[in-house]
C-alpha positions, -999 to 999 in steps of 0.1 A, spaced: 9 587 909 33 566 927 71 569 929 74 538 906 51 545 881 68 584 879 102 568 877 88 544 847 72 575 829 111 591 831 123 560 817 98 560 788 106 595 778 146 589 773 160 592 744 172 552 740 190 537 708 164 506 703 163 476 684 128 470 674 110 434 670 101 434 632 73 413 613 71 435 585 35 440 593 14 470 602 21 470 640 56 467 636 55 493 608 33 519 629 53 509 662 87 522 644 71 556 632 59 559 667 95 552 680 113 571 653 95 603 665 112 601 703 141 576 698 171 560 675 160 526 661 191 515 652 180 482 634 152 458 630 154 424 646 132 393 632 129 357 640 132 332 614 138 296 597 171 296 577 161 261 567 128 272 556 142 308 543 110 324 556 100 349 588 83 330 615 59 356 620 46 362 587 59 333 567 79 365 547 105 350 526 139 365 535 151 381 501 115 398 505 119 409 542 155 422 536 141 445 507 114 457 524 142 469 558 163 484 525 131 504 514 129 520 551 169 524 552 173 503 587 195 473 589 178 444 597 192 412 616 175 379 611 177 356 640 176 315 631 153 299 659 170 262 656 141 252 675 152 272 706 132 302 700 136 324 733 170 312 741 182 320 704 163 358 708 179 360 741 212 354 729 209 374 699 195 405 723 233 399 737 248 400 710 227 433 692 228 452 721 271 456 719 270 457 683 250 484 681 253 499 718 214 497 720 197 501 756 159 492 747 145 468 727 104 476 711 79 452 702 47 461 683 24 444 711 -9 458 712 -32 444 746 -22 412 749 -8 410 788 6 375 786 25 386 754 39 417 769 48 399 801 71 372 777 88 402 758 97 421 793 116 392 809 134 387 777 141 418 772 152 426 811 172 391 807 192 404 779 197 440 800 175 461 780 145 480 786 118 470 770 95 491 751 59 492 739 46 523 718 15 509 706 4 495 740 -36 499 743 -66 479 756 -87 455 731 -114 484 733 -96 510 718 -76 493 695 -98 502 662 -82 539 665 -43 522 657 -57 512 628 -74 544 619 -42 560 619 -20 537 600 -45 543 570 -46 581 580 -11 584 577 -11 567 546 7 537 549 1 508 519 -2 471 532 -8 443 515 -32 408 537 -9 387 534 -19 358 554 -58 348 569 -69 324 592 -93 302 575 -112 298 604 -124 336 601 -120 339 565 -118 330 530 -93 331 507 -108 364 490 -95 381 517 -59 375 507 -46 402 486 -62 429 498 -49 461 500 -55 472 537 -75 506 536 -110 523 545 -131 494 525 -111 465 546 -118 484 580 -148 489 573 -157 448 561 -138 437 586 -163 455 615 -185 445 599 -176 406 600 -173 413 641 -137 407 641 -103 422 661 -99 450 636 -62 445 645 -61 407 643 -44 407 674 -56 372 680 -42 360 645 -73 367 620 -51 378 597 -15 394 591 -6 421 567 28 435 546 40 468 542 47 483 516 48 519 512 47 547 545 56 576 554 90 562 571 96 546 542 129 558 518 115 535 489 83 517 479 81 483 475 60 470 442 52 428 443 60 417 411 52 379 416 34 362 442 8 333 446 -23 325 474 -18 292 485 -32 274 520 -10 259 547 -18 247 582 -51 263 583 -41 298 566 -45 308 530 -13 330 528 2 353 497 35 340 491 54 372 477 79 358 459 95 388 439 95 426 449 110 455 431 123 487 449 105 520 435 119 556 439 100 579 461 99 618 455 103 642 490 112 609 511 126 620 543 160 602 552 158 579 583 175 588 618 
């Protein structure tokens, strides 16, 4: 191994206080309880339309996003794109970084090398080290999403491309029966490539679950989606306080 690649593995294994790129989906959900186990997430940071009042990720409505950061006891700062999405990340990075004296910044990237390469300069940019503990290759993905049902986290599909699926598939809780139909349709068990994007509910990491008390499938722009509109905050017995 290399001098740079040793000095990179050092890096990786500090102790950082890290603001963490947050969809409210499973690979932001599984990329915290990776980080939480080696590092200080000190809040969650997400993208989104203040005229619209939704996440640009998900679509997430914002009352619904902010409950579900409340459930997992993490601040959360939302971040309005006004058209100028890196600039207004960037900025925000700035800003995030002195409030909360943060030196990394994580995002939930899986394989994709032209999305990791984007995140890294905006992350260096801003002056913090970017982080990726869910990095794999397209071949061995299936095994991330093994473990977020093994460790028994509870996500809702909350959003499908209609171009791979029906609306059927919207609702669904995501456990052994969708792994198993969706390897079966010959799809990115992941949906790294946008097949389909889930919501969390319930996890290990989690202080509170989170019970949808109203929502409705409708389709926009080529995606049938399940617009949560309500959520209620549950009590959880033995849940373990976060760092």
């Amino acid at each position: 191994m290399n001098e740079t690649k040793v000095v990179k593995k050092m890096e990786e294994k500090r102790k950082r206080r890290v603001i963490l790129s947050w969809s409210g989906g499973k690979d932001s959900c599984l990329a915290l309880y990776h980080l939480q186990q080696q590092h200080d997430v000190v809040c969650l940071l997400s993208m989104v339309s203040e005229k619209d009042e939704r996440s640009h990720t998900h679509g997430t409505r914002l009352p619904i996003l902010k409950l579900q950061a409340q459930a997992l006891g993490l601040p959360v700062v939302l971040i309005d794109s006004a058209g100028e999405y890196e600039q207004s990340l960037q900025r925000a990075l700035v800003e995030i970084k002195e409030e909360y004296n943060a030196d990394a910044v994580a995002f939930g990237s899986l394989y994709q090398e032209e999305d990791r390469q984007w995140n890294e300069a905006v992350s260096y940019k801003a002056g913090l080290v970017p982080l990726f503990p869910l990095w794999t290759t397209r071949e061995q993905a299936d095994r991330l999403l093994d473990e977020f049902i093994s460790l028994e986290f509870r996500a809702v599909i909350c959003q499908v491309s209609n171009q791979h699926f029906d609306k059927t598939w919207v609702g669904r809780m995501l456990g052994w029966r969708f792994f198993y139909d969706i390897q079966q349709a010959g799809k990115d068990v992941m949906g790294e490539l946008g097949e389909y994007h889930s919501f969390v509910l319930d996890g290990p990491n989690f202080l509170k679950r989170l019970d949808i008390t109203k929502a409705e499938t409708i389709l926009n722009q080529g995606l049938w989606s399940l617009d949560i509109q309500s959520c209620q905050l549950v009590e959880k017995t033995g849940a373990v306080q976060s760092r």
